[in-house]
N, C-alpha and C positions, 0 to 999 in steps of 0.2 A: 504494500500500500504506500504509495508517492502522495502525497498533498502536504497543506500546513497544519491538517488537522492530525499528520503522523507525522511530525517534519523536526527536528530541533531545534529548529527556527522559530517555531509555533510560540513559544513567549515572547519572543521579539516583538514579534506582532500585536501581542495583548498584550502592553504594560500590568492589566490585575493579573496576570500569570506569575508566582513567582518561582517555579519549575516542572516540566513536563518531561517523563519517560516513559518510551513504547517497546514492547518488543515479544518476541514468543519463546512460551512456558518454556522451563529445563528441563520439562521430561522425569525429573526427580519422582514426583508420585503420580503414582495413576488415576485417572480421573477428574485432571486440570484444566482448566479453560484453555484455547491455543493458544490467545493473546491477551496481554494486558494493558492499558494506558493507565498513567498514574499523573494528574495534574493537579498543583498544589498554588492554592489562596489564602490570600491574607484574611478574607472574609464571605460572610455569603455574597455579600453584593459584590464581592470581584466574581464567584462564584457565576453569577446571574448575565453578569455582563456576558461571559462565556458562550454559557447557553443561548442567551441572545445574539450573538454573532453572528452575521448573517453569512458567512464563510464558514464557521463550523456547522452551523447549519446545510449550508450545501454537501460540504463532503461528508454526514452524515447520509443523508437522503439519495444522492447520486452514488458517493463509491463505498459506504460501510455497509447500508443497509440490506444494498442486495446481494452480500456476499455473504450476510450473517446469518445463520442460523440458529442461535441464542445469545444474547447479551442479559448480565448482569453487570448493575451499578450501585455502589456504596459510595456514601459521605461521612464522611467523622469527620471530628474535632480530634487534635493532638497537639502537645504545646510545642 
């Protein structure tokens, strides 16, 4: 997957990003997801902006969606 919604470039672009890594599972244990993204805010509303972006929004809808099969997503808090 090529875009800035897998890029590490992709916080350049959002100033509220203040780190994003993508990559596929090590295979360690059985019954992993393939891939994971992990993108990290200083708040919800950096959070929000995110989601609102209308460029993550595209390469959601155009190049994730129809490749995916299941997605799960979690949000925490961590200090």
């Amino acid at each position: 997957m090529r875009s800035s919604a897998a890029s590490p470039d992709c916080p350049l672009r959002l100033p509220e990003m203040r780190s994003y890594a993508y990559g596929r599972d090590l295979g360690i244990r059985e019954g992993n997801g393939d891939f994971a993204v992990v993108a990290e805010f200083d708040d919800e509303a950096a959070w929000l902006v995110y989601q609102r972006d209308e460029e993550h929004r595209r390469v959601i809808e155009q190049l994730i969606i129809p490749v995916t099969a299941e997605r799960h997503a979690v949000q925490l808090r961590h200090p």
